[in-house]
C-alpha positions, 0 to 999 in steps of 0.5 A, a space after each residue: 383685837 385680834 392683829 388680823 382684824 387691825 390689819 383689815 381695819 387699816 386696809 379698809 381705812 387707807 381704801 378709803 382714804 385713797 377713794 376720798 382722794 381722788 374724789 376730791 380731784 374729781 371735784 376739784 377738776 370739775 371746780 376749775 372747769 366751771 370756773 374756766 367756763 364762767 371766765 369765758 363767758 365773763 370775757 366774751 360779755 365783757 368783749 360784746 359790750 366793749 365792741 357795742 360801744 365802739 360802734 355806738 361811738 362811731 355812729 355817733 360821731 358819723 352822725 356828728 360829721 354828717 350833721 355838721 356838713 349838711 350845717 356848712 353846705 347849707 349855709 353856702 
């Protein structure tokens, strides 16, 4: 093989390392920002659930209180 071909054989190989480089960033960019996103959406679920049973537990025991003083002021 003649050196001129060699040379253009490497340069066409270190082209294409360089362009699987860098869609390997693109990739890996995209990956952490889909990853991101879902642990967003995991943390904002996880948070609505927790504030639901919050409220649920006050209103239960409001109802609870409430029952229990219309129980006393009856019995007066």
């Amino acid at each position: 093989m003649p050196p001129d071909d060699v040379d253009r054989l490497y340069t066409a190989m270190r082209e294409l390392r360089d362009s699987v480089e860098a869609y390997r960033a693109d990739l890996n960019g995209r990956l952490r920002s889909l990853e991101a996103a879902d642990a967003r959406r995991d943390g904002e679920a996880k948070a609505t659930n927790h504030l639901g049973r919050i409220v649920l537990g006050c209103a239960t025991m409001a109802a609870a209180v409430g029952g229990t003083i219309t129980l006393l002021t009856d019995r007066m």
